[in-house]
N, C-alpha and C positions, 0 to 999 in steps of 0.2 A: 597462890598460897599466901595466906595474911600470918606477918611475924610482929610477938611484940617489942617495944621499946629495948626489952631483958638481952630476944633474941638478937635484933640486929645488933646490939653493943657490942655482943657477942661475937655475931657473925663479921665487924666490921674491926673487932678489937681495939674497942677502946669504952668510955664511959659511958653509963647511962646520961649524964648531964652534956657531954659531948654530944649523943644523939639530939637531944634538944636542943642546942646549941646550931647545932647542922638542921634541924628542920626550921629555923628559926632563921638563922642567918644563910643559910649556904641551899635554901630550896630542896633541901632531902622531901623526896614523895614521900606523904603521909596521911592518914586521914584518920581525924579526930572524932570518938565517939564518945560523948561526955567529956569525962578529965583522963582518958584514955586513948593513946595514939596504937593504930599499927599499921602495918606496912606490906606492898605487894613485894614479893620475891623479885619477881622481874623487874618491876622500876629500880629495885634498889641495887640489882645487879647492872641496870643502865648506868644508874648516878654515879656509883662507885666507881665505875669503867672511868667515864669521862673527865670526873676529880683526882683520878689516879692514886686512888685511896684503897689499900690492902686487903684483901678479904683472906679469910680462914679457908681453908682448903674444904672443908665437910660442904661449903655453899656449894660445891661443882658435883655432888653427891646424888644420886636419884630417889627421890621422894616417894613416897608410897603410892601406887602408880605408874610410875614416871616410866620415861620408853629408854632409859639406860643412859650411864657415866658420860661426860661430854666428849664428844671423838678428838682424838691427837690433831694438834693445831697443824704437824706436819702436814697429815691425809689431808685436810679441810684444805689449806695450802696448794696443794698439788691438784685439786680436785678442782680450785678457782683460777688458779693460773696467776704468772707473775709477768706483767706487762707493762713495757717502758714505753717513753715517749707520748705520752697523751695531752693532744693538745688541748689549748684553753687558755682564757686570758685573766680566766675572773672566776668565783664558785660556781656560778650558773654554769657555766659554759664547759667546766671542769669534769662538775657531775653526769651532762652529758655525756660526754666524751667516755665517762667510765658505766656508764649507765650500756652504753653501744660495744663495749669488750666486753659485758660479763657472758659469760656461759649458762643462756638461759634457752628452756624451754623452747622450740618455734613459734609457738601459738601463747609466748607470754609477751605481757602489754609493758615494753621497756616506755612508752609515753607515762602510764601512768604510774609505773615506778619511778621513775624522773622527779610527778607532779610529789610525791609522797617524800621523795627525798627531800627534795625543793622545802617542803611545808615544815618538815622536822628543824629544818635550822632556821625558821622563822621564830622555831620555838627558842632558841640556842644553840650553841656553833658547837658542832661536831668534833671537832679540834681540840686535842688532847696536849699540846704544846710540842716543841720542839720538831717544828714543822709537818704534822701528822694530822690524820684526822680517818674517822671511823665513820662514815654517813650512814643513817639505818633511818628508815620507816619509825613517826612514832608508835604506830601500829602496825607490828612487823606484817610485810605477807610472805605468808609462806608458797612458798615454791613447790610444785611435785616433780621432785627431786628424788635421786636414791640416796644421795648421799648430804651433806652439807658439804659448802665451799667456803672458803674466804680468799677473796680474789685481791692482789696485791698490784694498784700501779703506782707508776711512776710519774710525775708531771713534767713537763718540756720545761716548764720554768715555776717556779713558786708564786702562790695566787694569796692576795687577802682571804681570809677565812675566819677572821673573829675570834682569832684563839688567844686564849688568856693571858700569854706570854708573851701577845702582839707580834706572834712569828709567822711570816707565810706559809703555807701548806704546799709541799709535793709529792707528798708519801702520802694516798688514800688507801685504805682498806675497807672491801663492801662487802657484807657475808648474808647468805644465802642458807636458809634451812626451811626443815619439812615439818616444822612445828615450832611455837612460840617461845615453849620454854629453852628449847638447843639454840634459838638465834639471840638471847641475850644470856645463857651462858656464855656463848663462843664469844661474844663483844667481853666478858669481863675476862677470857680466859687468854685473850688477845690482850687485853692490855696489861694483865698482869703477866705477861710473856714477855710486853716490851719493855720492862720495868728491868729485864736481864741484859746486862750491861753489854755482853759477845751477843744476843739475838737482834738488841738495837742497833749496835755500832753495824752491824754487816747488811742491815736492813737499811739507814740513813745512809751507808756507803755505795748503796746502789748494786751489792753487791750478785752474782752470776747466780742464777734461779736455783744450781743443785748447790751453792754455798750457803741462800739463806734456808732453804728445805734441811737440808742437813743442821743448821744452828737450832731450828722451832725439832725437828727429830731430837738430837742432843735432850732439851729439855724436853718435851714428852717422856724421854727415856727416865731420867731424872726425876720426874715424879709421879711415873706409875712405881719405879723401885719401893 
């Protein structure tokens, strides 16, 4: 879905000279035609993710078409699993490691998920600060799945990762869906999750699988009301 300048200002809340400002300075996806920019839905639901930059609530909305509302980060949660102890010394070795606990398919190719993941942070680090990081495919693949996951581990110790805030990463999140547009909702629906002061603290505390499921439930509940 191509939006223009008007819309994502809109959508991201703030100015239209801000949006030029961010495609100019800050690499907002865009693509110019004439003296006229616009913009794909899902890159701009990536960048905003990873800038930890606010969106309007309507972006998580289904589009004319669209296969229905983003599912509860709780279910996606529960669905991916929350798993401590992963070892690794370094991101290579890190993503590995999470690449080998997710909950896939028998007959899916975790090498060449690995290879995709690997290439996305050639592009830029995944790493959303304060020790986090969200690794995604830059061309997501979609999984034949029933449901979507968002699989949560934990690192044995903190790894360089390129995040902006020069903070080690131990907290990954890897999410898994059955179509393009649900896997970069759920990355922007995930980070504007972590942006909630009780979902992050209990999440960097390491905390007991049915305490952080309950915190991502809490808010689900809080904004289907």
């Amino acid at each position: 879905m191509q939006l223009s300048i008007r819309e994502v200002a809109r959508l991201l809340k703030v100015s239209e000279n801000t949006v030029f400002r961010w495609v100019h300075d800050q690499a907002l996806p865009a693509q110019q035609v004439d003296s006229q920019y616009f913009f794909n839905k899902s890159e701009l639901l990536e960048w905003a993710a990873l800038k930890k930059i606010d969106v309007a609530a309507e972006i998580f909305a289904p589009g004319p078409g669209g296969n229905g509302a983003t599912p509860m980060l709780s279910a996606a949660l529960a669905a991916g699993g929350i798993h401590y102890g992963l070892a690794g010394t370094d991101r290579d070795s890190v993503l590995r490691s999470v690449v080998e606990r997710l909950r896939l398919p028998p007959d899916f190719d975790r090498d060449m998920l690995l290879a995709l993941l690997l290439a996305r942070e050639q592009h830029g680090s995944t790493a959303i600060g304060d020790g986090i990081a969200i690794p995604h495919p830059r061309t997501p693949i979609v999984a034949d799945i029933d449901a979507p996951s968002v699989a949560l581990c934990y690192l044995n110790q903190p790894v360089p990762y390129g995040a902006s805030d020069g903070k080690p990463v131990q907290v990954v999140f890897t999410i898994l869906a059955g179509n393009v547009r649900m896997h970069f909702q759920l990355i922007a629906r995930l980070a504007c999750t972590l942006r909630d002061e009780n979902f992050r603290r209990v999440v960097l505390s390491q905390a007991r699988p049915e305490v952080i499921l309950a915190a991502a439930a809490e808010i689900d509940t809080a904004e289907a009301a």
